[in-house]
DOFI-462653 format. One record per residue (C-alpha): residue number from 1; chain; x, y, z. Coordinates in steps of 0.5 Angstrom, whole numbers. Last residue first. Layout:
<recs>
[rec NUM, "A", [X, Y, Z]],
...
</recs>
This chain:
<recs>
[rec 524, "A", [-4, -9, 77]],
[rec 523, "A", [-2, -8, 70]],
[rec 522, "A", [-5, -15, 66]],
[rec 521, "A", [-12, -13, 70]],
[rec 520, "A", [-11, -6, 65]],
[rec 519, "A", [-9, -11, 59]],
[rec 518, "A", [-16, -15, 60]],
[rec 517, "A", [-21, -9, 61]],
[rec 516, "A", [-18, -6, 55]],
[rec 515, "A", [-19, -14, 51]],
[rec 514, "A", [-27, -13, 55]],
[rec 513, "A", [-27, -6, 51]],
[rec 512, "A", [-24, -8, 44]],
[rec 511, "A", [-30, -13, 45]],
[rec 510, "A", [-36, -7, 46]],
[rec 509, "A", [-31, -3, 41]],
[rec 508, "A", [-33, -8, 34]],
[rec 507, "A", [-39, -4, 33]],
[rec 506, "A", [-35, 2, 31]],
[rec 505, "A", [-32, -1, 26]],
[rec 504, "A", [-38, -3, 23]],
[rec 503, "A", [-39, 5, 22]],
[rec 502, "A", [-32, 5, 19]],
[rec 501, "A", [-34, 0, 15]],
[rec 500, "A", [-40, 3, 12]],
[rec 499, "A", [-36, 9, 11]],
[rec 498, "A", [-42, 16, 11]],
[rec 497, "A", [-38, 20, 16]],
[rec 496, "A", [-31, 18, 14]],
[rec 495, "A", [-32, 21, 7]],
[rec 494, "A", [-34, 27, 10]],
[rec 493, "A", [-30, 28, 15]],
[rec 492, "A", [-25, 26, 10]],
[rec 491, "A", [-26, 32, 6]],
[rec 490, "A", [-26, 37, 12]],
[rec 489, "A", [-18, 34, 13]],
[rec 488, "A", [-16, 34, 6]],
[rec 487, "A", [-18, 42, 4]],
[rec 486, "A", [-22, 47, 7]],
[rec 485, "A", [-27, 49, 1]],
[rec 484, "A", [-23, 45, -4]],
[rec 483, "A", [-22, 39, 0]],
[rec 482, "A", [-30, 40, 3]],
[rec 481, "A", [-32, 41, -5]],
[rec 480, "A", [-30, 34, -6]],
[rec 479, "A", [-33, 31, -1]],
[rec 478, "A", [-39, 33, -2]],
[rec 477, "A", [-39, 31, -9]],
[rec 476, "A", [-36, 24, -6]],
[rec 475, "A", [-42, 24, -1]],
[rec 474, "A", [-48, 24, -6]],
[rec 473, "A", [-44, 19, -11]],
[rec 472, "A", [-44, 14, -6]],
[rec 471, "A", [-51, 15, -4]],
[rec 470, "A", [-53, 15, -11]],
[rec 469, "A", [-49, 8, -13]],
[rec 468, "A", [-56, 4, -15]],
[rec 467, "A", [-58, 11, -19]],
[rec 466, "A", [-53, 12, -22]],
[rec 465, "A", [-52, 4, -24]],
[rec 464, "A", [-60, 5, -27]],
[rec 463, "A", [-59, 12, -31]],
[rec 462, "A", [-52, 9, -35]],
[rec 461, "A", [-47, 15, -36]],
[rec 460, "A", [-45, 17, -41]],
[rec 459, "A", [-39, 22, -41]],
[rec 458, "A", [-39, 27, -46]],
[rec 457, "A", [-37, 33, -42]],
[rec 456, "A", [-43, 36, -43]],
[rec 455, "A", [-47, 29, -40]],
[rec 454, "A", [-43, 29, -34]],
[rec 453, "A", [-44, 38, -33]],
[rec 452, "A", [-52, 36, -34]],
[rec 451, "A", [-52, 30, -29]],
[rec 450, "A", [-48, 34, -24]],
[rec 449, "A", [-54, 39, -24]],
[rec 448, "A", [-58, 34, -24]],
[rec 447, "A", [-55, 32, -18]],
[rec 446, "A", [-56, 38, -14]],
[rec 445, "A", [-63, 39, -16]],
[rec 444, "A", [-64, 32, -13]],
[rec 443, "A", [-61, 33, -6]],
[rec 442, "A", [-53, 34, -5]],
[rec 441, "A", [-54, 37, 2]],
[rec 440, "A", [-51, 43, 5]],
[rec 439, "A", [-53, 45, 12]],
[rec 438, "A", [-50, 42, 18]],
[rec 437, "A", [-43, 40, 14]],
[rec 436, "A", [-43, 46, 11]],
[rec 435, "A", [-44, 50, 18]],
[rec 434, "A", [-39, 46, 21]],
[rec 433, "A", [-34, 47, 15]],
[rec 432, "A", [-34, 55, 16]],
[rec 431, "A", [-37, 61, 13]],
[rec 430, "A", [-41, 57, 8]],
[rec 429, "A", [-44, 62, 3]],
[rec 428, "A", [-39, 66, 1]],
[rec 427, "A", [-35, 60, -1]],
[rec 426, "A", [-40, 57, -5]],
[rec 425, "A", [-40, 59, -12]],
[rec 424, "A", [-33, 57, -13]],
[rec 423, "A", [-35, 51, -10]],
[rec 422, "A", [-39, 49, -15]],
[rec 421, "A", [-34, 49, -20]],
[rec 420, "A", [-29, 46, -17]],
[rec 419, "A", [-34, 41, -14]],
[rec 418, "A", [-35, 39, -22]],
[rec 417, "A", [-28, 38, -24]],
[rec 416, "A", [-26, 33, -17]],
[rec 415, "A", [-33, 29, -18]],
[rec 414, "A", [-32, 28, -26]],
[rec 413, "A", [-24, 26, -25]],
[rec 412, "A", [-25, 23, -31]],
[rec 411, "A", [-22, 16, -27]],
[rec 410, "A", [-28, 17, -22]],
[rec 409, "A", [-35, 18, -27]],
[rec 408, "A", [-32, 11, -30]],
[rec 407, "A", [-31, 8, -24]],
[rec 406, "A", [-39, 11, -23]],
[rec 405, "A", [-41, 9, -29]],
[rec 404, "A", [-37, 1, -28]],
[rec 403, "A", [-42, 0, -22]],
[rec 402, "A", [-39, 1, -15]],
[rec 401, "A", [-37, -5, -10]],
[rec 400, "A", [-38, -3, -2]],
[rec 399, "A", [-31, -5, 1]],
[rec 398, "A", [-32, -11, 5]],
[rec 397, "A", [-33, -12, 14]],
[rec 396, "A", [-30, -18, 17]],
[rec 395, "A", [-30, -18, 25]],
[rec 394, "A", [-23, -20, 27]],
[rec 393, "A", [-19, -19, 21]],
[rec 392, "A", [-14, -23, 18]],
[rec 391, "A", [-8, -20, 17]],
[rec 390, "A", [-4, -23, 11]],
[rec 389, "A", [-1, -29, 9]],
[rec 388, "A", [-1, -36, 13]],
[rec 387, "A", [-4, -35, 19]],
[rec 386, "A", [-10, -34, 22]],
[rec 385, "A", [-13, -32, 30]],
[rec 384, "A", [-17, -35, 35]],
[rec 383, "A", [-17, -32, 42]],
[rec 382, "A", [-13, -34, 47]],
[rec 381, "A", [-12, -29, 51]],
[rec 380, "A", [-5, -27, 48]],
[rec 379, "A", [-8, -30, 42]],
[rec 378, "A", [-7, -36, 38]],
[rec 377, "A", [-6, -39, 32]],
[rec 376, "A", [-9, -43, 27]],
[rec 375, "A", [-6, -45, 20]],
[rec 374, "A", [-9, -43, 13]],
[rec 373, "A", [-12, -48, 9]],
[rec 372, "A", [-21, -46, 10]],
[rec 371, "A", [-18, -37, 12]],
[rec 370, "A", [-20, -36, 4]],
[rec 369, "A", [-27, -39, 5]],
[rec 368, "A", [-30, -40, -2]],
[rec 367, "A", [-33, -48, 0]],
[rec 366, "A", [-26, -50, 0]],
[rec 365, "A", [-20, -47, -2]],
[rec 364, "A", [-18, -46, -9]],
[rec 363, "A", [-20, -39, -10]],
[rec 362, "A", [-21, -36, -3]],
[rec 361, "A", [-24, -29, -5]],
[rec 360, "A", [-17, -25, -3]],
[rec 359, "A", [-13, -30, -5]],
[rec 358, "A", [-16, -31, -11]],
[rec 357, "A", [-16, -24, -13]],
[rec 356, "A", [-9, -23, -11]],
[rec 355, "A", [-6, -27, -15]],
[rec 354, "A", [-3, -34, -12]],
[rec 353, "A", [3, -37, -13]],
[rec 352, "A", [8, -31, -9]],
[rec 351, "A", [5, -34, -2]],
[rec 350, "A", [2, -29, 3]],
[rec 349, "A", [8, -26, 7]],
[rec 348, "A", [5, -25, 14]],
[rec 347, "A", [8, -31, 17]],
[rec 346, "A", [4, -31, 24]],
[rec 345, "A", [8, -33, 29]],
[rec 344, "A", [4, -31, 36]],
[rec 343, "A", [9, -24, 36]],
[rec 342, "A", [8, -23, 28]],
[rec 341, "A", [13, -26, 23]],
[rec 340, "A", [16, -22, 18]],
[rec 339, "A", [22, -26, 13]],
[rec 338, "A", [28, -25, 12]],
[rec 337, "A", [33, -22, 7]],
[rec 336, "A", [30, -22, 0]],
[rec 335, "A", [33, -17, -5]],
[rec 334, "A", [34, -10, -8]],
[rec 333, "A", [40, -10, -12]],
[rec 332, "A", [43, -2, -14]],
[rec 331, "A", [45, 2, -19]],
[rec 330, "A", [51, 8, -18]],
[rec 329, "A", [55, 4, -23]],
[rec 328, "A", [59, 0, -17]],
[rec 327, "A", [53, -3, -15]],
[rec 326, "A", [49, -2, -8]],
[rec 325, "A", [46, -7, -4]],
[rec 324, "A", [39, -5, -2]],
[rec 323, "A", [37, -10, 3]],
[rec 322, "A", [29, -13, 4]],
[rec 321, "A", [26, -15, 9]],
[rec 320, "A", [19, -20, 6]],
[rec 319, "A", [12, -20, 10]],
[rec 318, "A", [7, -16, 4]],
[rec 317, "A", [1, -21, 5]],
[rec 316, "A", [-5, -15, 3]],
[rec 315, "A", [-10, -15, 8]],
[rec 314, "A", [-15, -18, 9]],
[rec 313, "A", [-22, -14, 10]],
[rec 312, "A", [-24, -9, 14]],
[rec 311, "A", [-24, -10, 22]],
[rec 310, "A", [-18, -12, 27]],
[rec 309, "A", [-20, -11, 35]],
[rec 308, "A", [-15, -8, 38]],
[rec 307, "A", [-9, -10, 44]],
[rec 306, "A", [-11, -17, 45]],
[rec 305, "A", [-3, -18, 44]],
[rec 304, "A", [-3, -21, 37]],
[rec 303, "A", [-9, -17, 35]],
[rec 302, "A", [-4, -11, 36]],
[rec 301, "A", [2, -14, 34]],
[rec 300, "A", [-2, -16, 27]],
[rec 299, "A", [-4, -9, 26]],
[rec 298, "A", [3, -6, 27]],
[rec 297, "A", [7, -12, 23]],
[rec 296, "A", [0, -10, 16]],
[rec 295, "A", [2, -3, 17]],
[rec 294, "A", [9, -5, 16]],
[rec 293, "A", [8, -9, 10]],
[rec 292, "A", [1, -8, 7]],
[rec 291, "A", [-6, -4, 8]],
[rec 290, "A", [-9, -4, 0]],
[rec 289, "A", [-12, -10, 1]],
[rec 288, "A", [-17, -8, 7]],
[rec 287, "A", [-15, -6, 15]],
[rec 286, "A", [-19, -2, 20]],
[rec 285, "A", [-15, -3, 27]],
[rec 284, "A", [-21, -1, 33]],
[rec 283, "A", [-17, 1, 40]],
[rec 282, "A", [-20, 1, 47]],
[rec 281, "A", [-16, 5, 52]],
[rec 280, "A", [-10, 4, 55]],
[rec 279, "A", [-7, 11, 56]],
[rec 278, "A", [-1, 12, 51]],
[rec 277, "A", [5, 8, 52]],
[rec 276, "A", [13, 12, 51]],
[rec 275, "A", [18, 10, 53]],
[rec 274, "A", [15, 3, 57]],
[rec 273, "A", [19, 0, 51]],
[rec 272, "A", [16, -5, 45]],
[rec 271, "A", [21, -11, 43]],
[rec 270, "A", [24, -13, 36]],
[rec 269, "A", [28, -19, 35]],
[rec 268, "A", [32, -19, 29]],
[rec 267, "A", [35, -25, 24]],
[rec 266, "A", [38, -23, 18]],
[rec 265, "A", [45, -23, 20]],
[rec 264, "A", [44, -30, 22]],
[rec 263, "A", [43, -32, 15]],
[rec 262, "A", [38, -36, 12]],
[rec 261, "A", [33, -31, 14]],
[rec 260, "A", [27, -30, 20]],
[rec 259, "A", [24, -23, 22]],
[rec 258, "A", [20, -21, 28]],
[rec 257, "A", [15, -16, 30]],
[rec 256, "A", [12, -13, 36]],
[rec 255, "A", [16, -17, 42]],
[rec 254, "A", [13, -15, 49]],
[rec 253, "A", [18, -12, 53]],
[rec 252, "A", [13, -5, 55]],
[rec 251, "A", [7, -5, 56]],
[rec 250, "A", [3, -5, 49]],
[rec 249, "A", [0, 2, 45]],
[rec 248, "A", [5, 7, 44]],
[rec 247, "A", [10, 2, 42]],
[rec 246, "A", [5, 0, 36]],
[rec 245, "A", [7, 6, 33]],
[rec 244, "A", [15, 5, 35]],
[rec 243, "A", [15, -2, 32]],
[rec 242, "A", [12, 1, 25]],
[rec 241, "A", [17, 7, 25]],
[rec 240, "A", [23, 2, 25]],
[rec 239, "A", [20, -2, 19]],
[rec 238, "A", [19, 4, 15]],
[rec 237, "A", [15, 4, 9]],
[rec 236, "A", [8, 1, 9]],
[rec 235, "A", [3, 0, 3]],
[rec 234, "A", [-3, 4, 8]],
[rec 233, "A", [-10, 3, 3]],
[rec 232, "A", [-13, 1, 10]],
[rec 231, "A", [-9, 3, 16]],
[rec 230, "A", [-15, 7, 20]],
[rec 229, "A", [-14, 7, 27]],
[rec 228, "A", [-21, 8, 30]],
[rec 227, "A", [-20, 10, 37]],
[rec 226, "A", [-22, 10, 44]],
[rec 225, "A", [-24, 15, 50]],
[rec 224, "A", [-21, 22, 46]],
[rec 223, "A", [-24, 28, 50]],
[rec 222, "A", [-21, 33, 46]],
[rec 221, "A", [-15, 34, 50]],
[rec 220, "A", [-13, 26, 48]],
[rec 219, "A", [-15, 28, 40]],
[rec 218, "A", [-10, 33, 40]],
[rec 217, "A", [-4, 28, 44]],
[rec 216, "A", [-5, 22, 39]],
[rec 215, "A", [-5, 27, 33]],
[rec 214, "A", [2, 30, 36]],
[rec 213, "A", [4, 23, 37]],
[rec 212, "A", [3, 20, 31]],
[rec 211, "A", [6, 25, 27]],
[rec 210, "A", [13, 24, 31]],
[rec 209, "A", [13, 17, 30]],
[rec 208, "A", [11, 18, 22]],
[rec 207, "A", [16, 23, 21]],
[rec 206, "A", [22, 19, 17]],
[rec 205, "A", [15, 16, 13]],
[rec 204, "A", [10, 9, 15]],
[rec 203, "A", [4, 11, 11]],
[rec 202, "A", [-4, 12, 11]],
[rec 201, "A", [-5, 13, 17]],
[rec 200, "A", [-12, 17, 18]],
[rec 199, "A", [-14, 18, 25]],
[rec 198, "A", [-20, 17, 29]],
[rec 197, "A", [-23, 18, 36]],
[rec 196, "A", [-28, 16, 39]],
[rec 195, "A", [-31, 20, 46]],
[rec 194, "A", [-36, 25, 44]],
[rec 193, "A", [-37, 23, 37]],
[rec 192, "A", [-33, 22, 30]],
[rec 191, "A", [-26, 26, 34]],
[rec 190, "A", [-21, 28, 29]],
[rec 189, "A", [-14, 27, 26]],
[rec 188, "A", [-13, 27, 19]],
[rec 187, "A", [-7, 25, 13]],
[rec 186, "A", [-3, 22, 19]],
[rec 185, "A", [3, 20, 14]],
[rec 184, "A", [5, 26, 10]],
[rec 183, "A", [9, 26, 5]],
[rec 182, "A", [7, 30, -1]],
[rec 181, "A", [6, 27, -8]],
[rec 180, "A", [8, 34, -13]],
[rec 179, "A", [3, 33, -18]],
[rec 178, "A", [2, 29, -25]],
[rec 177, "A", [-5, 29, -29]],
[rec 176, "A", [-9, 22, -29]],
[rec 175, "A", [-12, 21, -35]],
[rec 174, "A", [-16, 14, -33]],
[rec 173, "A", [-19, 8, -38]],
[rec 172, "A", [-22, 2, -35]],
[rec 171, "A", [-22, -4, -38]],
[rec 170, "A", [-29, -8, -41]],
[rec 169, "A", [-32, -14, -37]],
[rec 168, "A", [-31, -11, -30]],
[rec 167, "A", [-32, -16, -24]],
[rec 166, "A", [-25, -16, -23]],
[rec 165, "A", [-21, -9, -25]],
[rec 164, "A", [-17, -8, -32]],
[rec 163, "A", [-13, -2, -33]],
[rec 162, "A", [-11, 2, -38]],
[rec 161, "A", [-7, 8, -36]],
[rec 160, "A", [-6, 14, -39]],
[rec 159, "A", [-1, 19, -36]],
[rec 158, "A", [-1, 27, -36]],
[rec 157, "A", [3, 33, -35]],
[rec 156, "A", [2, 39, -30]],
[rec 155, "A", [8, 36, -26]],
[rec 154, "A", [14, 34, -29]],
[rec 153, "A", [15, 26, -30]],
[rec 152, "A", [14, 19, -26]],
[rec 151, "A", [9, 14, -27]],
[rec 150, "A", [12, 12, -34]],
[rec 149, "A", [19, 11, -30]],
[rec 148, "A", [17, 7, -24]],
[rec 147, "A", [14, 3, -31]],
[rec 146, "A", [21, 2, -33]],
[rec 145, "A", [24, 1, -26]],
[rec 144, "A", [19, -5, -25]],
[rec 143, "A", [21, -8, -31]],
[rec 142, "A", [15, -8, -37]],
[rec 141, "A", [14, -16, -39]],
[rec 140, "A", [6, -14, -39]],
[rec 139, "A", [6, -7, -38]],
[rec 138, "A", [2, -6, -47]],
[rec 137, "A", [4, 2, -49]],
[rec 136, "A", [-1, 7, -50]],
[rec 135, "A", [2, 11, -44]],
[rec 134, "A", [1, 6, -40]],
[rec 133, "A", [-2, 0, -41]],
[rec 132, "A", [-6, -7, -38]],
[rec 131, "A", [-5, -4, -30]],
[rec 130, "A", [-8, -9, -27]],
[rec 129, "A", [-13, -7, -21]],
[rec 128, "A", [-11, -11, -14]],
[rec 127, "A", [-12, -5, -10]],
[rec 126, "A", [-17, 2, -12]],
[rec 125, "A", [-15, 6, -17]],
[rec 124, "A", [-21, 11, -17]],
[rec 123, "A", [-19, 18, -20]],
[rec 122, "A", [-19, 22, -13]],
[rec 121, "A", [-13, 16, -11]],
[rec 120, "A", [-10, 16, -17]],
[rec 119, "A", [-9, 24, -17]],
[rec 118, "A", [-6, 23, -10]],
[rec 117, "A", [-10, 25, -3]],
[rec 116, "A", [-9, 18, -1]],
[rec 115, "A", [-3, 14, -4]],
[rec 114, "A", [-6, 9, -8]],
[rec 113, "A", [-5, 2, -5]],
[rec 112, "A", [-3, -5, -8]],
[rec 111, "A", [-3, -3, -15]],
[rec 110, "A", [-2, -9, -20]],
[rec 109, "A", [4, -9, -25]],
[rec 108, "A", [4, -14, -30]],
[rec 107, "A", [9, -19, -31]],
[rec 106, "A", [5, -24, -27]],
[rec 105, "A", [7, -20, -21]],
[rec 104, "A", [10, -13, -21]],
[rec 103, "A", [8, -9, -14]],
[rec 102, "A", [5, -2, -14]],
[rec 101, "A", [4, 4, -10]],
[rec 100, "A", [2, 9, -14]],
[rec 99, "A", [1, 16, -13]],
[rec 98, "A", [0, 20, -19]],
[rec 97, "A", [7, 23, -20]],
[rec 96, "A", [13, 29, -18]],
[rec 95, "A", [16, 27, -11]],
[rec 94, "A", [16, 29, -3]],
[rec 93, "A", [20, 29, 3]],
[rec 92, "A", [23, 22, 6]],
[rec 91, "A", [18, 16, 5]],
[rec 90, "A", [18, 16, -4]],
[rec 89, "A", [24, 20, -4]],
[rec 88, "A", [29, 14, -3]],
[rec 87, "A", [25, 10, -9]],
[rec 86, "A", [27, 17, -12]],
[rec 85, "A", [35, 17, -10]],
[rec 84, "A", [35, 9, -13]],
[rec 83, "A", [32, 10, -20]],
[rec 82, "A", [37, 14, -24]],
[rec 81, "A", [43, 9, -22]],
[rec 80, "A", [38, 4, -24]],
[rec 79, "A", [34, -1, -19]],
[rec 78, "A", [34, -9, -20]],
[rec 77, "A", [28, -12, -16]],
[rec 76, "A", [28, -17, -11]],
[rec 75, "A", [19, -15, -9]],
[rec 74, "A", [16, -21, -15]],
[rec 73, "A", [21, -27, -12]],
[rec 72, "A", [27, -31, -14]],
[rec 71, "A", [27, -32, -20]],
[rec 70, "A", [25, -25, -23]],
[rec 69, "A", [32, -23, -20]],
[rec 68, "A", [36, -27, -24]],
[rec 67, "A", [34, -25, -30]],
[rec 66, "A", [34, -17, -28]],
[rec 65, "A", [42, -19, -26]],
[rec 64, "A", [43, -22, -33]],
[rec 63, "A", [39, -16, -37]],
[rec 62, "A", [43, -11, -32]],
[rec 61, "A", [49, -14, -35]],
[rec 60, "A", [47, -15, -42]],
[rec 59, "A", [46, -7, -42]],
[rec 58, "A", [52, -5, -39]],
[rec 57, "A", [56, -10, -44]],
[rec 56, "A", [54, -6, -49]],
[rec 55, "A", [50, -9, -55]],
[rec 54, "A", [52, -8, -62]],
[rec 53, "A", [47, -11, -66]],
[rec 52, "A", [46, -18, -71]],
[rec 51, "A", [48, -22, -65]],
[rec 50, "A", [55, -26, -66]],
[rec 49, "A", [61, -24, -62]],
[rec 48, "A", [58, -22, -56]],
[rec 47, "A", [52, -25, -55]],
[rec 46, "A", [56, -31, -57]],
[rec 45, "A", [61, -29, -51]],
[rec 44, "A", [56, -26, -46]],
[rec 43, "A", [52, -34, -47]],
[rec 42, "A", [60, -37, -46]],
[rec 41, "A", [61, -32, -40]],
[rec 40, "A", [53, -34, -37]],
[rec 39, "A", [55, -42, -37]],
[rec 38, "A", [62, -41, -35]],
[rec 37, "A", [59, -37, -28]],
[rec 36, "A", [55, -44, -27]],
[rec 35, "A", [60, -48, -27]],
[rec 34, "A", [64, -43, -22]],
[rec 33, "A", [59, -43, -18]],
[rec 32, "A", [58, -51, -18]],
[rec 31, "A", [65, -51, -16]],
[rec 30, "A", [66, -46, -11]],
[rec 29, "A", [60, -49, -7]],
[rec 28, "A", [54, -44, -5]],
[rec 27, "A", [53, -39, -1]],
[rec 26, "A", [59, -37, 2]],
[rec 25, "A", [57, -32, 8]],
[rec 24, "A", [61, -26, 9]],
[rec 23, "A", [54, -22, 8]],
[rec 22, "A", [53, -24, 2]],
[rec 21, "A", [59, -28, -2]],
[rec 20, "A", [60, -32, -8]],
[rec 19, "A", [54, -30, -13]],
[rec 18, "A", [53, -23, -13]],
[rec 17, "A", [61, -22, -12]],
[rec 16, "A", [63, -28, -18]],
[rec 15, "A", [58, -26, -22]],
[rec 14, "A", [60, -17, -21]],
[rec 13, "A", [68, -20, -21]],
[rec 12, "A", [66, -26, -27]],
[rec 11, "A", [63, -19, -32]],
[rec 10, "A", [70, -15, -30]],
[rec 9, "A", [74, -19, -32]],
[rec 8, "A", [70, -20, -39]],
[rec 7, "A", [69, -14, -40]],
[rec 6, "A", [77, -13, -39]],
[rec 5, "A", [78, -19, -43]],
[rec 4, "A", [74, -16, -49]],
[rec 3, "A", [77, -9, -48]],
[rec 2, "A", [85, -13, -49]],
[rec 1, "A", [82, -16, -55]],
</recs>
C-alpha cells in the first residue's frame, strides 16, 4: 500500500508540474486541472490493479506524456534519457547512422531531407517518401524515439527500409549500411564561372556562422561577384546560426525572423548588425521541400527584404520553437513554444492537416495551384510574396523526376558499388580533378560497362527508363568516382554542373541585380 501511494504522489507531482505551470504561468483553471488529473489517476489505478500483466509505472507515465503530446502537434515529442545526448549530437560533433532527417506524421515517419553525403542520401531517399518498414517492422504507430532508435546502431551494420514514394505504384527497398554522420555545414564552396560563386549549405550547426564566413572569404579572393546559395535538402538547426548567416547579407537593424506564442516569454525580435555584412552583391537562394526550418527564416528574410531572389521548390513549412524541458529520470519533453514569422509576416509553419504531397502539388486549391488560398504579402520593394506555410519561390524550378530503374538503381548503391571499381582503375590516369572533368566522359562503352556490373549483381533494370534517365545516370557514375577520386567537393562540381535548377538559378541573376541595384541606392 505504502508504494502505491508513493506511485501515486509522484504521478499527481509529474501531472500537477506539466499541467499547472510552464514558465510561471497557470495554464488553466485549478478545478478543471484537478478534474482531469482525477481521470488520469482512476485510468492508472484500474490499470494498476486489474491489466493481466504487470506494467511499471514508468512505462504508464511515459505512454500518458506520449499521448498527450500526440495532441498537440507532430514536432511535441517525448524524448527518453538514452535519447537526449543523441538529439544533442546531431548539430554538435558527429554520430553513427544513415542520415535521416524525418518528421512523424500520419503515424508514419516521412523524411524531410537526407543529410548530404550520408548513405540515405547516396542511396536516393529524397523528401516526402513514407517509411513503411524498418528492419522488417511496419513504422505506422512507431514513436519518434523507437524509429530514432532503428536509425541508429554501430557503424558497419545495416538497416532496411520500405518505403513508399508518390508516383511509384510498388514500394522501394533500400540497404542502407551505418557510418560515422559528420557535422559539417558548408559541404562545398566554389566558383561555377568567372564571377558566380555557389556554396552548399546544408545544415544550421554550432560552426555554421564561422563555416559561412571562411567559404565567403575564399570565394571573394577568387573573383566572387554573385552567389548561388543552396539550402535545398538543409532540415535546419540552430536558430541563432540562421539570424547570423542572414546578417552577413542585410544592413544593419532590419529584423530577420520573429517568433509569436501564448506566453510572453516566448515572443522575440531578432534583428541584423552591421557586424559583419558582405559586399552587396547579387544573391540567388535555391530551396526545395527538403529546406525547413532555419533555412527555410534565412531565405524568407532575404526574400522578404529584396536581398535574393528564391528559386527551386517550396519549401518544407517547419515554422515551430521548440523548448526542451528536462524531466527528472534524465528524459525530457520537447514542445511547441512559439511560432516563425518572417519580417513581412509570413507564418512559415504549414498547417499540421495537409501531408506533404498535397501541399506541395495543391490538393485541395483551385485549378492545382498551391499559392491559390495562401494570403499575399508584400516586400520591401513591393513585390508579391505568399504566405501561409513554407517559402514560396520567386521563380518555380522542379527537381527532374527519376523512373523507378533508376531509384532502384540508387537504393542498391549501384553508382556508389560501380564508381569504386572504376576508379580504382583510374587513379594513375587522371593527376587532378580538372584534368578528370576535361576529359572523362560516360559515353556508350562506359555504360555498357555499368549495365553488365547492374545486371551481375541481379538488379533488373528496365531498358526504356535507363534510356529516358540516362543524363541522369551519366552524371551520377561520374560523380561517384570524383567523391572517390578527391572526395565531397569534386562530387558536387559534378552533380552541381549538369543540376537543371541551378542553371535555372542562374537566369534569376538579372532580377537579383535590379534587387542589388536597389540596396545600394537604400545605402547612399
Amino acid at each position: 500500500m505504502i508504494q502505491k501511494r508513493k506511485h501515486l504522489f509522484l504521478l499527481i507531482f509529474l501531472l500537477g508540474l506539466l499541467v499547472y505551470q510552464f514558465g510561471g504561468q497557470v495554464l488553466v483553471s485549478a478545478t478543471n486541472t484537478f478534474d482531469q488529473i482525477r481521470r488520469f489517476i482512476m485510468a492508472y489505478n484500474a490499470i494498476r490493479e486489474f491489466y493481466v500483466d504487470n506494467v511499471s509505472p514508468q512505462r504508464l507515465v511515459n505512454g500518458g506524456i506520449r499521448g498527450m503530446l500526440e495532441e498537440l502537434d507532430p514536432h511535441s515529442v517525448f524524448v527518453p534519457p538514452d535519447q537526449v545526448k543523441e538529439l544533442s549530437e546531431e548539430y554538435e560533433g558527429k554520430y553513427d547512422g544513415v542520415g535521416i532527417e524525418y518528421v512523424i506524421e500520419e503515424k508514419q515517419p516521412v523524411v524531410v531531407s537526407p543529410i548530404p553525403g550520408a548513405p540515405a542520401e547516396r542511396a536516393g531517399l529524397r523528401p516526402g517518401d513514407t517509411i513503411l518498414k524498418i528492419n522488417g517492422e511496419s513504422t505506422y504507430g512507431m514513436s519518434d524515439a523507437a524509429f530514432r532508435s532503428e536509425l541508429r546502431g554501430r557503424i558497419g551494420t545495416t538497416v532496411l527500409l520500405r518505403v513508399k514514394r508518390e508516383n511509384l505504384s510498388d514500394p522501394l527497398v533500400f540497404q542502407l549500411v551505418r557510418e560515422e554522420i559528420p557535422i559539417v555545414s558548408v559541404q562545398a564552396h566554389f566558383m561555377l564561372d568567372a564571377a558566380t560563386g555557389y556554396i552548399y549549405l546544408s545544415r544550421f550547426s554550432k560552426t555554421t556562422s564561422d563555416e559561412m564566413e571562411e567559404a565567403l572569404h575564399d570565394l571573394e579572393l577568387s573573383g566572387m561577384k554573385r552567389l548561388v546559395l543552396d539550402l535545398r535538402f538543409n532540415p535546419g538547426g540552430y536558430l541563432d546560426q540562421a539570424v547570423k548567416v542572414a546578417d552577413k547579407f542585410l544592413q544593419g537593424g532590419r529584423r530577420i525572423v520573429y517568433t509569436r506564442g501564448r506566453i510572453q516569454s516566448a515572443n522575440e525580435d531578432y534583428y541584423s548588425t552591421d557586424a559583419a555584412t558582405h559586399p552587396n552583391f547579387p544573391i540567388v537562394v535555391l530551396i526545395n521541400h527538403g529546406t525547413a526550418s532555419a533555412a527555410e527564416i534565412v531565405a524568407g528574410a532575404l526574400q522578404d527584404w529584396d536581398r535574393a531572389v528564391i528559386t527551386g521548390e517550396t519549401s518544407f513549412g517547419k515554422g515551430l520553437v521548440q523548448n526542451q524541458i528536462p524531466l527528472k529520470d534524465g528524459s525530457a519533453i520537447r514542445i511547441t513554444i512559439a511560432r516563425y514569422y518572417t519580417p513581412s509576416g509570413r507564418l512559415i509553419q504549414r498547417p499540421y492537416s495537409k501531408n506533404l504531397v498535397d501541399y506541395y502539388t495543391g490538393s485541395g486549391t483551385t485549378g492545382k495551384n498551391p499559392y491559390a488560398r495562401q494570403k499575399v504579402f508584400t516586400t520591401f520593394s513591393g513585390r508579391k510574396v505568399f504566405g501561409g506555410g513554407g517559402i514560396h519561390p520567386d521563380l518555380v524550378s522542379k527537381t527532374p523526376p527519376i523512373t523507378s530503374t533508376t531509384s532502384t538503381l540508387l537504393a542498391k548503391r549501384a553508382f556508389f558499388e560501380f564508381a569504386t571499381h572504376e576508379a580504382a582503375n583510374m587513379k594513375e590516369r587522371y593527376i587532378s580533378f580538372e584534368t578528370f572533368d576535361a576529359l572523362f566522359d560516360v559515353d556508350a562503352y562506359e555504360l555498357q560497362k555499368f549495365l553488365t556490373f547492374v545486371e551481375d549483381k541481379h538488379i533488373g533494370v528496365n531498358k526504356r527508363e535507363f534510356l529516358r534517365d540516362r543524363k541522369f545516370i551519366q552524371q551520377r557514375i561520374k560523380a561517384e568516382i570524383a567523391r572517390n577520386l578527391w572526395g565531397t567537393e569534386a562530387y558536387y562540381r559534378i552533380i552541381v554542373g549538369g543540376d537543371p535548377q541551378v542553371h535555372e538559378a542562374m537566369t534569376a541573376f538579372p532580377l537579383a541585380e535590379r534587387l542589388a541595384a536597389l540596396e545600394t541606392g537604400l545605402k547612399r
